[in-house]
C-alpha positions as CSV (number, residue, x, y, z in Angstrom):
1,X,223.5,120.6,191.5
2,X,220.1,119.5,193.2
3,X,220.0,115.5,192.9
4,X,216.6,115.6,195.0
5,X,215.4,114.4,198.3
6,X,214.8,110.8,197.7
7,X,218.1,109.2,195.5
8,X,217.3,105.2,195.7
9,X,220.6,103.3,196.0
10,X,219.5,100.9,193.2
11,X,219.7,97.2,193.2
12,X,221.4,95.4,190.2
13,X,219.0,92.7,188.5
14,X,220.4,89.4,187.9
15,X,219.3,86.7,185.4
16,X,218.9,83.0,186.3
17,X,222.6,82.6,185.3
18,X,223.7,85.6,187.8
19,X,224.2,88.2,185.1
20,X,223.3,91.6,184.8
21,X,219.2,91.2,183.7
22,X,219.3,94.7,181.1
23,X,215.5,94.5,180.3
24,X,214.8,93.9,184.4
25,X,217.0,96.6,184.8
26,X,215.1,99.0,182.1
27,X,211.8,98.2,184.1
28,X,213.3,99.0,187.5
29,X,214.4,102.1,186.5
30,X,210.6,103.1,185.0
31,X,209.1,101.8,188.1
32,X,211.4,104.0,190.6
33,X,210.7,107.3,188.7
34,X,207.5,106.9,188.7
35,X,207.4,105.9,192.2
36,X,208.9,108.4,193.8
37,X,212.6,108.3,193.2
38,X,214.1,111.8,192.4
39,X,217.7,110.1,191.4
40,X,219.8,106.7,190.9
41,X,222.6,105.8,192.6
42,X,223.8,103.0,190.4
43,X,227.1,100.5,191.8
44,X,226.5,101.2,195.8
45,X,226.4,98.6,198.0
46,X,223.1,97.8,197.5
47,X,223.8,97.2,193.7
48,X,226.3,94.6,194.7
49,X,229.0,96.5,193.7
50,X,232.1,94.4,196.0
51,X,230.9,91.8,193.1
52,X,230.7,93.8,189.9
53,X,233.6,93.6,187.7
54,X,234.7,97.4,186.6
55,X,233.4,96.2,183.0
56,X,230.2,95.4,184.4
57,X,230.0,98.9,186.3
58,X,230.5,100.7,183.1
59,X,228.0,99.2,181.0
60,X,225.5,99.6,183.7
61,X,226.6,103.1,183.9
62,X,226.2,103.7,180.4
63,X,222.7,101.5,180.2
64,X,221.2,103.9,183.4
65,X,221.9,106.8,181.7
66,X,220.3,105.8,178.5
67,X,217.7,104.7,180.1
68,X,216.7,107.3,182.1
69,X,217.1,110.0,179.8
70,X,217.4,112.8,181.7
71,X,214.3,112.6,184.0
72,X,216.5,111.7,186.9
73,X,220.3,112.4,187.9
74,X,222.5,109.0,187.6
75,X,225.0,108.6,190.5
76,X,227.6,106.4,189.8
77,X,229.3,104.4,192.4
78,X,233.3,104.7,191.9
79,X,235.0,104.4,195.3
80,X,237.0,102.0,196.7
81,X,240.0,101.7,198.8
82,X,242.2,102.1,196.2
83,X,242.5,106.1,195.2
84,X,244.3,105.4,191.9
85,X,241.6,102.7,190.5
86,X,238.8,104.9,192.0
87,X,240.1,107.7,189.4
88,X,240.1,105.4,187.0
89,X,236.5,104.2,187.2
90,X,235.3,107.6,187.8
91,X,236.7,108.7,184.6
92,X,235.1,106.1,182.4
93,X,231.4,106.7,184.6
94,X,232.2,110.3,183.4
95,X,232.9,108.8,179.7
96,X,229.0,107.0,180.4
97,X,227.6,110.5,180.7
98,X,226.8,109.9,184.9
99,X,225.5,113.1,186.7
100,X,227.6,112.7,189.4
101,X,229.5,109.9,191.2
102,X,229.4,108.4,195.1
103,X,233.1,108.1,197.2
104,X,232.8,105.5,199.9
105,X,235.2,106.2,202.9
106,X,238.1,103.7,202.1
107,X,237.5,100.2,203.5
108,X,240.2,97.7,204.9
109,X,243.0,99.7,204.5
110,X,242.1,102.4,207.7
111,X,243.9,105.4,206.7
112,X,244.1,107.9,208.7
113,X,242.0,111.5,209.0
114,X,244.6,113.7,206.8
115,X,244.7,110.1,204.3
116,X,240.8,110.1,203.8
117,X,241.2,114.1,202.7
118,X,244.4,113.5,201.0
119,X,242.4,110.5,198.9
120,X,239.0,112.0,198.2
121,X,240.9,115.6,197.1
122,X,243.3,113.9,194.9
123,X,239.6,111.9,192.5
124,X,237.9,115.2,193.0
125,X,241.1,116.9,191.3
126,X,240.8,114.7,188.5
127,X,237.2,115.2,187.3
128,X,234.8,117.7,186.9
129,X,231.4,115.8,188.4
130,X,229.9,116.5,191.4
131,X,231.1,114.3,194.0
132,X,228.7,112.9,197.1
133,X,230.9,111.5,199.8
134,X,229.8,108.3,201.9
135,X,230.3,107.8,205.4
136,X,229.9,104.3,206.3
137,X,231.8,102.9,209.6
138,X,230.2,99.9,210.2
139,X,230.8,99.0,206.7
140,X,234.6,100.6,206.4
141,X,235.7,100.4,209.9
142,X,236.6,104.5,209.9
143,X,234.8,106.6,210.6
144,X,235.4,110.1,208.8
145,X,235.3,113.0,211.3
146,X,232.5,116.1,211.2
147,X,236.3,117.9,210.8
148,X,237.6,116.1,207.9
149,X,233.8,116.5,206.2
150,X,234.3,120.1,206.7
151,X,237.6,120.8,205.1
152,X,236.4,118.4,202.1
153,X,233.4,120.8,201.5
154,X,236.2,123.2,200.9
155,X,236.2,121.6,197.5
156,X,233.7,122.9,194.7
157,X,232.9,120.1,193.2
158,X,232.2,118.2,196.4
159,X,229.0,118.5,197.1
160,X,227.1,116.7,199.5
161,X,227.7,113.7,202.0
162,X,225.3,110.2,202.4
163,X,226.4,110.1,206.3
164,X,225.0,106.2,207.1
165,X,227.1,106.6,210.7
166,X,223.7,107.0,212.5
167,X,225.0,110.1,214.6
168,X,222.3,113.0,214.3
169,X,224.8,115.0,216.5
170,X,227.6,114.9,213.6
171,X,225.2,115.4,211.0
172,X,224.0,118.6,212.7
173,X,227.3,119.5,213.1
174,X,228.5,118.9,209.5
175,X,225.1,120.8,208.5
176,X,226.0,123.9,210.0
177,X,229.7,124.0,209.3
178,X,229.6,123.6,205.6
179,X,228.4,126.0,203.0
180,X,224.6,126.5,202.5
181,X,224.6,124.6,198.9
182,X,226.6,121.6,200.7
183,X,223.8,118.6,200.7
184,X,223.7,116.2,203.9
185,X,221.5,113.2,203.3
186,X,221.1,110.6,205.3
187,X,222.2,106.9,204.1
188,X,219.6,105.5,206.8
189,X,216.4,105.2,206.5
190,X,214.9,105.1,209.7
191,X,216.5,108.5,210.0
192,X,215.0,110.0,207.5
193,X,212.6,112.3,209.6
194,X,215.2,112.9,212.1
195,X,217.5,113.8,209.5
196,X,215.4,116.3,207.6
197,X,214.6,118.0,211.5
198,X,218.3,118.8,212.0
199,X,218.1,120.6,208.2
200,X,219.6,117.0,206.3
201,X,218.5,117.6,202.3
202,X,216.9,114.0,201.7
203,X,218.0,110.6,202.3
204,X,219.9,108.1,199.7
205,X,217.1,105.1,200.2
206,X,217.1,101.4,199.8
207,X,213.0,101.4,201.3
208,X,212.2,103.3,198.3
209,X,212.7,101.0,196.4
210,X,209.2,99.8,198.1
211,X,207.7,102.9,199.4
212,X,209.2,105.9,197.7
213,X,205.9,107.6,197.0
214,X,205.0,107.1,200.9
215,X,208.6,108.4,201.5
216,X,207.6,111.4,199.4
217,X,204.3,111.9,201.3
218,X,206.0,112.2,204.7
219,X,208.2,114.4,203.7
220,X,205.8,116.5,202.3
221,X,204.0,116.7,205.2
222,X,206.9,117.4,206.8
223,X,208.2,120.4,204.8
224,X,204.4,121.8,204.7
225,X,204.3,121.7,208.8
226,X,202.2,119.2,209.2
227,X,204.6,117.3,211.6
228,X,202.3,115.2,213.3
229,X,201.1,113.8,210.9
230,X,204.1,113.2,209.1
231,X,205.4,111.7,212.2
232,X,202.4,108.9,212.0
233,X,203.9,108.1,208.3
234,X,207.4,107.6,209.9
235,X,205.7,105.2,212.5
236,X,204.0,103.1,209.8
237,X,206.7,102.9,207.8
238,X,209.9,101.9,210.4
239,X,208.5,98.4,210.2
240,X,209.9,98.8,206.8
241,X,212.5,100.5,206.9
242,X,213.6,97.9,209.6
243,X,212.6,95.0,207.6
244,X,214.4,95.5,204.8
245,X,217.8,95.2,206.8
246,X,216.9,92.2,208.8
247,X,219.0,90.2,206.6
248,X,222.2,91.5,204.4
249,X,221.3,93.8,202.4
250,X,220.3,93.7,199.3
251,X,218.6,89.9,200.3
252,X,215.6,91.5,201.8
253,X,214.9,94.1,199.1
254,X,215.7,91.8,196.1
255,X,213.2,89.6,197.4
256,X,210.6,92.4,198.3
257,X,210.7,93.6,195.0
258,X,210.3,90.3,193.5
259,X,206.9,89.7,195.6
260,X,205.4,93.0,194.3
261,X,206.2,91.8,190.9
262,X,209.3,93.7,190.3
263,X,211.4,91.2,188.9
264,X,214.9,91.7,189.8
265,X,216.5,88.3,189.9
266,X,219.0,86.7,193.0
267,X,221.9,88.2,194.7
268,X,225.4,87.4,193.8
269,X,227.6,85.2,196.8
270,X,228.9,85.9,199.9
271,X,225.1,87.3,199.8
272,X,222.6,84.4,200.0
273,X,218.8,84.6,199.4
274,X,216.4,84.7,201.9
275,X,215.1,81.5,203.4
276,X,211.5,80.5,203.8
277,X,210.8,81.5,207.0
278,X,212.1,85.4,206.3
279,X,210.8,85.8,203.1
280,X,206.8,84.9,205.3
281,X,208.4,87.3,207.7
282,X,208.8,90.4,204.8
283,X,205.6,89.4,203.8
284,X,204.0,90.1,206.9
285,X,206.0,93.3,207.3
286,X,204.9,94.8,203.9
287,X,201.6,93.9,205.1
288,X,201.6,97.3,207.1
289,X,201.9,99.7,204.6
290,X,199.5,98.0,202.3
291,X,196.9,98.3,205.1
292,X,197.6,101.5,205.8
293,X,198.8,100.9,209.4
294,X,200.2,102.3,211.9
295,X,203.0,100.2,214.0
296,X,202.5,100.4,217.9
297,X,205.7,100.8,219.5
């Protein structure tokens, strides 16, 4: 299935008492489609998901798609380090009516190349949804091999890969070994334009949440040949895209949502808010795209 070119790894509202804000989270998802977002990934790490208690996931599985109705495919986060609990989310996100559902490379425990097949064939075996794998070292330690992508492709229903390893050289290689209807996105966004150069299908987006329609335009540009220009939109916007991870993520997008009067609450501990001095720092970074700059590197 097509999930798009821009999927925005959403963030989870909070309330004042560090629950999961349901009427912020309505108005989030309203904002996103109509600022560019083609899909939701919903429970990533950028929702907080290391957090959210299982019960939690599901009801915000079941709100999203309610919510969003079928104007945009719902990506639900069920992977963890633990292959039998992973089938047993991704079977109630399935229950919730989710579009598809997101496997993170097992964290902690460091299996080994044949164990990362071994787990992400035995979830895909038990359910029918499209699966997007995710490739995140610095996060899980492992890094899952162009090889071990390739045989995992192998599998109808998985789909596509958000590769956030940073290695344009593996991504071209995993683009041209696996079938033409396999999707690579990229889970950085400073890569976006690289990405798409190799032949990548999109990016899965945190800075969307902030500049997806400027996201859209470059890529645009982009796919229309008009690469010069749509290199001067990837210069004004790494500022951004930079921004956004100077501080744990989802600190610094929490908060820039918040100033453009998105409200979308705190994060939840080990994360801590921004402090004075970075929030002025954001400010001054968002700065660029509202004037319509371009950054001099």
């Amino acid at each position: 299935m097509n999930l798009g070119q821009i999927l925005t790894a959403m963030v989870t509202p909070f309330d004042q008492n560090g629950e999961i804000d349901f009427p912020a989270t309505k108005n989030l998802i309203n904002y996103l489609i109509a600022n560019g977002t083609d899909g939701i990934v919903v429970a990533g790490t950028t929702g907080e998901s290391p957090t959210l208690a299982t019960e939690e996931k599901v009801e915000l599985f079941k709100f999203v798609v309610e919510v969003a109705d079928g104007r945009v495919p719902v990506v639900a986060g069920t992977g963890s380090n633990n292959t039998k609990a992973s089938i047993e989310l991704t079977k109630l996100a399935e229950n919730a009516g989710v579009d598809a559902i997101m496997l993170v490379v097992p964290y902690y425990n460091k299996p080994s190349q044949e164990g990362l097949y071994q787990h992400f064939k035995t979830i895909a075996e038990a359910t029918t949804l499209p699966i997007v794998l995710y490739n995140i070292p610095g996060r899980s330690v492992i890094n899952m091999s162009v090889e071990t992508i390739v045989r995992l492709a192998q599998i109808p229903n998985i789909t596509a890969i958000k590769d956030a390893s940073g290695n344009l050289d593996a991504m071209a290689k995993t683009i041209s070994q696996t079938p033409e209807n396999f999707s690579v996105y990229t889970g950085e966004d400073n890569l976006t334009l690289p990405a798409l150069s190799i032949g990548a299908t999109g990016v899965i987006s945190v800075a969307s949440h902030i500049i997806g329609n400027e996201m859209q335009a470059m890529i645009a540009k982009f796919k229309n040949g008009n690469t010069r220009e749509a290199a001067q939109d990837h210069r004004r916007l790494l500022p951004i895209f930079n921004g956004l991870f100077a501080a744990p993520n989802p600190s610094p997008v929490k908060a820039a949502l918040n100033l453009k009067g998105i409200p979308v609450g705190g994060v939840r501990l080990p994360i801590i808010p921004l402090n004075d001095k970075e929030i002025s720092e954001l400010q001054e970074v968002l700065q660029v795209v509202n004037e319509n700059k371009e950054v001099v590197l």
